[in-house]
C-alpha positions in Angstrom: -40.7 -53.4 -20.4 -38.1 -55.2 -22.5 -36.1 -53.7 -25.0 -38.0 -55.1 -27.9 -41.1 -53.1 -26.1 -39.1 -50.4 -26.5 -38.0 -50.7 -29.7 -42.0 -51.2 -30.9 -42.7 -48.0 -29.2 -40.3 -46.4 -31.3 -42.3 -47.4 -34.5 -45.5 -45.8 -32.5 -44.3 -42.5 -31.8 -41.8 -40.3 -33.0 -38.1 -40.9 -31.0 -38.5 -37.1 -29.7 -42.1 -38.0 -27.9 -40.5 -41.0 -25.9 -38.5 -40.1 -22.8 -36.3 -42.4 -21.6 -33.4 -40.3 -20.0 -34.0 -41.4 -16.1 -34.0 -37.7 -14.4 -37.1 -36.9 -16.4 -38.8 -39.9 -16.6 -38.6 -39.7 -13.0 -39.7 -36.0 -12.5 -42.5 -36.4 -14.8 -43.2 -39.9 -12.4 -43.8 -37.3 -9.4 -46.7 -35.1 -8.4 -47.0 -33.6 -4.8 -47.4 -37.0 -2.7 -44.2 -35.6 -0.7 -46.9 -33.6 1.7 -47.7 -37.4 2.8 -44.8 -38.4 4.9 -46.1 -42.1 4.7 -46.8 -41.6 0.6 -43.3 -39.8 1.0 -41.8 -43.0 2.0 -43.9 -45.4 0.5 -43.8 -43.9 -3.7 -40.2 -42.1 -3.7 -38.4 -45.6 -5.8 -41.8 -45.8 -8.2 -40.9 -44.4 -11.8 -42.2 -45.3 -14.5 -39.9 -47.0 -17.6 -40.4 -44.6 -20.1 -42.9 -41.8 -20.8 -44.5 -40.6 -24.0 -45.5 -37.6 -24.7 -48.5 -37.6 -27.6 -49.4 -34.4 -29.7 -52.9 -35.6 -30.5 -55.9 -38.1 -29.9 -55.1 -39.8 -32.5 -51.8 -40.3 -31.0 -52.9 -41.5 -27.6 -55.0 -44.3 -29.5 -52.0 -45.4 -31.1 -50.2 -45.4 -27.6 -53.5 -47.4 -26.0 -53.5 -49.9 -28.4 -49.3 -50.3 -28.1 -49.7 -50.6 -24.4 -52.8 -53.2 -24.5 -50.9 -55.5 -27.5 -48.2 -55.9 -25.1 -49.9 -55.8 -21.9 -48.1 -52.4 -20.4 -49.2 -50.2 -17.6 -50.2 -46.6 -18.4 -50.4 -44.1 -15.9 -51.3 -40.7 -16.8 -50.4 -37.8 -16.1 -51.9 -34.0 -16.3 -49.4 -31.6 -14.7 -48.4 -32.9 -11.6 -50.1 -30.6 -9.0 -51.9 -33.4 -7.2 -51.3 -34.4 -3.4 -51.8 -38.7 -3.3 -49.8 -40.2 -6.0 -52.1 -40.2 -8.4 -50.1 -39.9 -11.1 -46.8 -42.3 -9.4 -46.6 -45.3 -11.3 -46.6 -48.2 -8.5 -45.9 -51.1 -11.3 -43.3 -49.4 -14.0 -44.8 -48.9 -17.8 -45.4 -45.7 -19.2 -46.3 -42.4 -18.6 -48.5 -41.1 -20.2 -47.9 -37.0 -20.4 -51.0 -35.0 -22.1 -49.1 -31.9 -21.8 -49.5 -31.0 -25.6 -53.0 -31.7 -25.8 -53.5 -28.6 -24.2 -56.1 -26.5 -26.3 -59.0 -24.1 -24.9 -61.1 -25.0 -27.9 -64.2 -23.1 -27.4 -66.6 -21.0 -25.1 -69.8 -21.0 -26.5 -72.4 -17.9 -26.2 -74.4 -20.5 -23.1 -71.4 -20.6 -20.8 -69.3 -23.8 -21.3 -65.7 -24.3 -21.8 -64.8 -27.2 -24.2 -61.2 -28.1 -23.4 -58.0 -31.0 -24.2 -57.2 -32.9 -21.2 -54.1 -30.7 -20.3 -55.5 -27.1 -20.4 -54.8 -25.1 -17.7 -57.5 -24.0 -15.5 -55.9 -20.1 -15.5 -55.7 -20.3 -19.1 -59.7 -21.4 -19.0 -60.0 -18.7 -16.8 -58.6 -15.9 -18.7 -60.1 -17.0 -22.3 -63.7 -17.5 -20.3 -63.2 -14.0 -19.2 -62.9 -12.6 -22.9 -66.7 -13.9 -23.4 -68.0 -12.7 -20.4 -67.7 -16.3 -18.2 -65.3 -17.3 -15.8 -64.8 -20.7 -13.7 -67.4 -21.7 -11.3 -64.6 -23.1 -9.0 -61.2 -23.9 -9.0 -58.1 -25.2 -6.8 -55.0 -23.3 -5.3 -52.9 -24.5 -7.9 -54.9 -23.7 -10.5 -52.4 -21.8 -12.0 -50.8 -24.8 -13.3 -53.3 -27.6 -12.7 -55.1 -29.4 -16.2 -58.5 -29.2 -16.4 -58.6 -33.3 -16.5 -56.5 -33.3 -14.2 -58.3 -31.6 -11.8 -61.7 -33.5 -12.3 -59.6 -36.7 -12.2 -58.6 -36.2 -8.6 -60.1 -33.0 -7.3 -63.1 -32.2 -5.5 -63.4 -28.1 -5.8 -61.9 -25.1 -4.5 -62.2 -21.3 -5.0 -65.4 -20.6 -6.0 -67.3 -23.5 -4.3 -69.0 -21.1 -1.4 -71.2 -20.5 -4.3 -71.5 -23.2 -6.7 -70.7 -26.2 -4.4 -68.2 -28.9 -5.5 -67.0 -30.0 -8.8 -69.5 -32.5 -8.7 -72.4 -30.8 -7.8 -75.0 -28.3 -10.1 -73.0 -30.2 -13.4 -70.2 -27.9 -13.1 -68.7 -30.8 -15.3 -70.9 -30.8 -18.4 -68.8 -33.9 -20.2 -66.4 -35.8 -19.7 -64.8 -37.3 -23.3 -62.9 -40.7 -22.8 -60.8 -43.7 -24.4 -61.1 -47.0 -23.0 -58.4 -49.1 -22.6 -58.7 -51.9 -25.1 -57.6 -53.6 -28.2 -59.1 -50.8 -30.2 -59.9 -47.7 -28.0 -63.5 -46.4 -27.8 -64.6 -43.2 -27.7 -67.4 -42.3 -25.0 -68.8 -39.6 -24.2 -70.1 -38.9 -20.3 -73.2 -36.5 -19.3 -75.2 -35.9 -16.3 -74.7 -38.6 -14.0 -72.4 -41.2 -16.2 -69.4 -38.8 -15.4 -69.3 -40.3 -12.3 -67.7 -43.3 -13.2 -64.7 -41.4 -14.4 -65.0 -38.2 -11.8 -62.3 -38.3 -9.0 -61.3 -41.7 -10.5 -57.5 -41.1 -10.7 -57.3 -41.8 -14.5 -58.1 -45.6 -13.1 -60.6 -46.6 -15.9 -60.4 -44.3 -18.5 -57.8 -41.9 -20.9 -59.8 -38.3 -20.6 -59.5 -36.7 -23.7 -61.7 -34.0 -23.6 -63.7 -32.1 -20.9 -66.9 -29.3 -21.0 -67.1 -27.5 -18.0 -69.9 -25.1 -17.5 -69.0 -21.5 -16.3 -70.3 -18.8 -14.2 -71.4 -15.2 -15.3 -67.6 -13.0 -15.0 -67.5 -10.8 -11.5 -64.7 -8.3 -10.7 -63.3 -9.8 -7.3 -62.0 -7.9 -4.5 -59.7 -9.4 -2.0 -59.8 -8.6 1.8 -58.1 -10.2 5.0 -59.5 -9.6 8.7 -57.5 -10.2 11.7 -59.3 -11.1 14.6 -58.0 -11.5 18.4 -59.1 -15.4 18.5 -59.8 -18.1 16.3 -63.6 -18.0 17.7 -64.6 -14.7 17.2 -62.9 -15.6 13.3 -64.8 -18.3 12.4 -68.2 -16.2 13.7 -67.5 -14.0 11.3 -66.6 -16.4 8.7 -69.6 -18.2 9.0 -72.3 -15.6 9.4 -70.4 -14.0 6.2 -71.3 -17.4 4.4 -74.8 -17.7 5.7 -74.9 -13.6 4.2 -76.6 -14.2 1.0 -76.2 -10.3 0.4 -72.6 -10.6 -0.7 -71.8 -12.1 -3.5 -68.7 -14.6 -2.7 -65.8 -16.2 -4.6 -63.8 -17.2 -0.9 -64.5 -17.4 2.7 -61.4 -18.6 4.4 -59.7 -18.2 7.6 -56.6 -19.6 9.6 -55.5 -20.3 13.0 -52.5 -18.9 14.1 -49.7 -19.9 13.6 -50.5 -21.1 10.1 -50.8 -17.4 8.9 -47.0 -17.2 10.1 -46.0 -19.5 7.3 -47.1 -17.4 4.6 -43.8 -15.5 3.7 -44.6 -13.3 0.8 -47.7 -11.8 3.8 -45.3 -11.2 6.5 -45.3 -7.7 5.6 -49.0 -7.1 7.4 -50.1 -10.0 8.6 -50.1 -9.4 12.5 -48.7 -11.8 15.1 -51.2 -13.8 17.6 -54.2 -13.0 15.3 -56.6 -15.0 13.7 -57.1 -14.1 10.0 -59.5 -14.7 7.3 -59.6 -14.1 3.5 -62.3 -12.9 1.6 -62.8 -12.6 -1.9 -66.2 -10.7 -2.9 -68.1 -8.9 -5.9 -65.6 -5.7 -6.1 -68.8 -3.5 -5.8 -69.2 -4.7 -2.3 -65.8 -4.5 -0.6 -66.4 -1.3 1.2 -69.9 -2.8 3.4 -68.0 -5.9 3.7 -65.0 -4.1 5.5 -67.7 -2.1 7.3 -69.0 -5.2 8.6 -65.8 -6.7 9.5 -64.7 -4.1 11.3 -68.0 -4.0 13.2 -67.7 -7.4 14.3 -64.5 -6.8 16.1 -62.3 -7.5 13.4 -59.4 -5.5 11.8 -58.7 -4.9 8.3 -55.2 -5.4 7.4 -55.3 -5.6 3.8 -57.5 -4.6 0.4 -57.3 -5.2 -3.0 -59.8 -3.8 -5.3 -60.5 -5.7 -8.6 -57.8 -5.0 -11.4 -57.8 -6.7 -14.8 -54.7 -8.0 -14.7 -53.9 -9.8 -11.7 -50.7 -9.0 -10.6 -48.8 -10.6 -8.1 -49.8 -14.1 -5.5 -53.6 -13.6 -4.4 -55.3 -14.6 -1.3 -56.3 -17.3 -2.9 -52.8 -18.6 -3.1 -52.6 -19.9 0.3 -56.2 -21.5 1.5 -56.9 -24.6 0.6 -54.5 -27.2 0.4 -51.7 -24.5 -0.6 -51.8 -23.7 3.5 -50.4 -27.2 3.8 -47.5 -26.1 1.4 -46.8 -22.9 3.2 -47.0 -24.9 6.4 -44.4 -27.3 5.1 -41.7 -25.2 3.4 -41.6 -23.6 7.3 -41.5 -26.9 9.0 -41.3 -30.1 6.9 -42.7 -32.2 10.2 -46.5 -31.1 9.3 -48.6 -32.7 7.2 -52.4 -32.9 6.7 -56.0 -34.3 6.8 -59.0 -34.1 5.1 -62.1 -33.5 7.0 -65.8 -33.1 7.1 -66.9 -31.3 10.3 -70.6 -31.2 11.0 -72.1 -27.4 10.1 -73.8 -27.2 13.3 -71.4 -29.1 15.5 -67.9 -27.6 14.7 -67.3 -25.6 17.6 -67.5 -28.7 19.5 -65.9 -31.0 17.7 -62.9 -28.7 17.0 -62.7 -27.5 20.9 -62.4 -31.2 21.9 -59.3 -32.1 19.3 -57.7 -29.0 20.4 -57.9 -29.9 24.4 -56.5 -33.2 22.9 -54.2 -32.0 20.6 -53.3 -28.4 20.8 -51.0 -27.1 18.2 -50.6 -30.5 16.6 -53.8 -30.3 14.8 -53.9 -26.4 13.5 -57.3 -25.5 11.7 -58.2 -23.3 8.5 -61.2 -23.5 7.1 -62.8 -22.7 3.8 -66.8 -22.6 3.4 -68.5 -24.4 0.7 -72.1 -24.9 -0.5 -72.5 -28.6 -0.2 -75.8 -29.3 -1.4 -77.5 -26.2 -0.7 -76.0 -26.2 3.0 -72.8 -24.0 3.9 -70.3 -26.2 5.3 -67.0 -25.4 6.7 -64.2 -27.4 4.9 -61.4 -28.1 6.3 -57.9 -29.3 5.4 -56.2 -29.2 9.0 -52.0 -28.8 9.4 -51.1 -31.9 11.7 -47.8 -32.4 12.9 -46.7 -36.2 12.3 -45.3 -37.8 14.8 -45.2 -41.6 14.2 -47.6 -43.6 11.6 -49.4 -44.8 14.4 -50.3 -41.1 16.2 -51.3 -40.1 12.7 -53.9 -43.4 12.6 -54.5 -42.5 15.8 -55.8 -38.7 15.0 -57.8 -40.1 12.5 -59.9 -42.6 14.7 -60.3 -39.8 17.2 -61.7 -37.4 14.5 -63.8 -40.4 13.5 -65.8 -40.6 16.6 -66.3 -37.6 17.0 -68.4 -37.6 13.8 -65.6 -36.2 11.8 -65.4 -37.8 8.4 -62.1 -38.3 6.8 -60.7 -38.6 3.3 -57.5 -40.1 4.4 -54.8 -38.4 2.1 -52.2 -40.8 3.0 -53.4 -43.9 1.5 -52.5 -44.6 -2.1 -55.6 -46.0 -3.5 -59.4 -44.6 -4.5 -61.1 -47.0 -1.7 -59.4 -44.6 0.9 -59.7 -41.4 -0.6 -62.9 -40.4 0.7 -64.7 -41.1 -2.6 -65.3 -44.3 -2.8 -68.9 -46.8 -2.2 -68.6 -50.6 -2.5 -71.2 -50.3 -5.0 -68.9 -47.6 -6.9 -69.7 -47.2 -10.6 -65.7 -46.2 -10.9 -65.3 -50.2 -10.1 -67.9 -50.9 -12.8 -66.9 -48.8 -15.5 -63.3 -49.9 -15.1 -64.6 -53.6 -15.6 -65.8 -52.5 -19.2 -63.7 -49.5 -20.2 -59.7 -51.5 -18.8 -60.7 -54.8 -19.4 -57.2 -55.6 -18.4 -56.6 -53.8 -15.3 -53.8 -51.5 -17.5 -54.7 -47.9 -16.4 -53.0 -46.9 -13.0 -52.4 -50.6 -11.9 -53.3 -51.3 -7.9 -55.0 -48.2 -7.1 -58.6 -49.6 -7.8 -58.1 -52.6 -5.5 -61.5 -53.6 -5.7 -60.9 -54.7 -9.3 -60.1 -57.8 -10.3 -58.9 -57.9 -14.0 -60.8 -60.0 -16.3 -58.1 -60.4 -18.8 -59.9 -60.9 -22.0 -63.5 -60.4 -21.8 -64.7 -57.0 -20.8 -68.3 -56.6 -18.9 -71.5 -54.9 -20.8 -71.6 -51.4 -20.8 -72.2 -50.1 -17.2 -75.8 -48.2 -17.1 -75.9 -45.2 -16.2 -76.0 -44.8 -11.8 -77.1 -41.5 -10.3 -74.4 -39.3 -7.9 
């Protein structure tokens, strides 16, 4: 950007909505990518030039249409709680910070939560609660995390032994949009045209609004079982998934040592053991600790439901907040992303470990992936070199492990991603000019002027 882009921007937006002092624009150019030592090394000197801050739609149309006029990059960014750079700038231009478009605007009497971009999914949460609803799933950080944010780059979470991943059972119910053009349409995305904007890393579209349908509110216990090895943990795991009887918000467990790393547990978590974390319908803790203990296992901690939740839960540290915990002990870990078979895990896992031992330490965390219970696992690797990690990742390839690589920069690589992709279509209509999160779409080749047709709609 030159000065007189600058000096136009000023004349878009208020002087207090532009941010131009270098320590924040390059905090709010961050996200978590640091959990990637290669993404570590790789996005640390992108920041963006400047970042605006809009209080309105109306405003971010007047940013788009800035930012096309003078051919400027926008990335944008929710609140900074994902893991791949999503939200780094790789080629300068603004930031684009939704942080005050930040509104629960309504939960109607039918279940569905019509929110801004930047809403947080606790606050959804809580107000969902009031009416009787609550979210169908959520991720670790959810505490923090934008509700756009999270269907930009995330895939599901808490809640997802149930009601499967955010893309499944239209968990999202809309997905609101501007494109990036001369002047900024305003599209509205149902059933399956969300997908061209789903897990797209704000690569084709501004979102501006989201609906998200909600599940009926349960009061949720939290319990953690220790058991003498991982095996005799993930048995119980599993069967409690398969156990349609209990009605399920998290079914998690950790190899040791990971359950070392959380600090704030140390208090009764026991050494050696395997542990797993449970959250399930309140009504039901006592059979479920019955059964645990039946099973071998040892309860070492309850928490009955109580409306205000008080204090780090379970939840807290499964998923990819395990990778956190894991780092803050020992910043030479990192992670991976992968899809064990449901029948085959025991072998696949047993051969990495005779391969691998403690650098590749499992937790898993069951989902409902298209009716099937699947474990889901985000495993703590320790890196080594770029070329062990590759390595790791070709190994748990032929084993008939898939793998969302999180150390790549760009959607091809992510895990989510067919050559046939409507992301790569609707990006050809909706940023013309290839201005929405430059290089991290690099199937797309911007046409500069003349935008394709509408994409049709493509099913999941």
């Amino acid at each position: 950007m030159t000065s007189a882009d600058l000096s136009a921007l000023a004349r878009v937006l208020p002087p207090e909505q532009i941010v131009t002092n270098p320590s924040q624009v390059e905090s709010l150019s961050r996200d978590f990518y640091w959990y990637s030592p290669v993404l570590k090394r790789e996005l640390s000197s992108r920041v963006a030039e400047a970042v605006v801050q809009p209080h309105s739609e109306a405003q971010v149309r007047d940013v788009i249409r800035f930012a096309f006029e003078h051919r400027i990059p926008l990335t944008v960014r929710g609140a900074g709680t994902g893991n791949y750079g999503q939200c780094i700038p790789t080629q300068g231009g603004l930031v684009v910070d939704l942080a005050y478009l930040d509104k629960v605007l309504e939960v109607t009497p039918d279940g569905i939560a019509r929110c801004e971009p930047a809403a947080r999914l606790a606050m959804i949460e809580s107000t969902a609660r009031q009416s009787g609803w609550e979210l169908r799933c959520y991720p670790s950080t959810w505490v923090k995390a934008s509700v756009a944010g999270f269907c930009a780059g995330g895939s599901g979470g808490i809640g997802s032994i149930t009601w499967g991943s955010l893309r499944e059972n239209g968990t999202v119910h809309s997905l609101t949009l501007l494109t990036m053009e001369a002047e900024p349409r305003r599209i509205r995305l149902s059933g399956s045209e969300i997908f061209r904007v789903l897990h797209a890393w704000g690569t084709n579209g501004i979102i501006v609004e989201v609906e998200l349908r909600l599940a009926p509110r349960t009061c949720w216990a939290q319990l953690a079982v220790a058991h003498d090895t991982y095996a005799q943990s993930f048995d119980f795991i599993e069967a409690l998934a398969h156990n349609d009887s209990f009605q399920k918000r998290l079914v998690s467990n950790f190899e040791w040592p990971l359950p070392s790393h959380f600090a704030p547990l140390q208090k009764w978590v026991p050494a050696q053991k395997a542990l797993a974390f449970i959250e399930v319908a309140d009504s039901q803790l006592e059979r479920l600790a019955h059964v645990a203990t039946s099973t071998g296992g040892k309860v070492v901690f309850t928490a009955p439901w109580t409306e205000i939740r008080r204090g780090a839960q379970l939840s807290d540290y499964t998923w990819n907040h395990t990778t956190l915990w894991a780092l803050k002990a020992d910043p030479t870990l990192t992670y991976l992303q992968c899809g064990f078979s449901p029948t085959r895990f025991r072998e696949q896992l047993r051969q990495l470990k005779a391969r691998y031992g403690d650098d590749f330490l499992v937790h898993v965390e069951f989902v409902k992936s298209e009716g099937i219970y699947t474990p889901a696992t985000i495993p703590v690797v320790r890196y080594r070199s770029d070329e062990h990690l590759q390595e790791l990742i070709e190994v748990c390839l032929g084993l008939g492990i898939s793998v969302a690589n999180p150390h790549v920069n760009y959607l091809e690589g992510s895990g989510r991603w067919r050559p046939d992709d409507e992301k790569l279509v609707a990006k050809q209509s909706y940023d013309p000019r290839g201005l929405l999160n430059p290089g991290k779409m690099r199937g797309f080749a911007a046409t500069l002027e003349q935008a394709a047709p509408n994409p049709p709609a493509i099913a999941a």
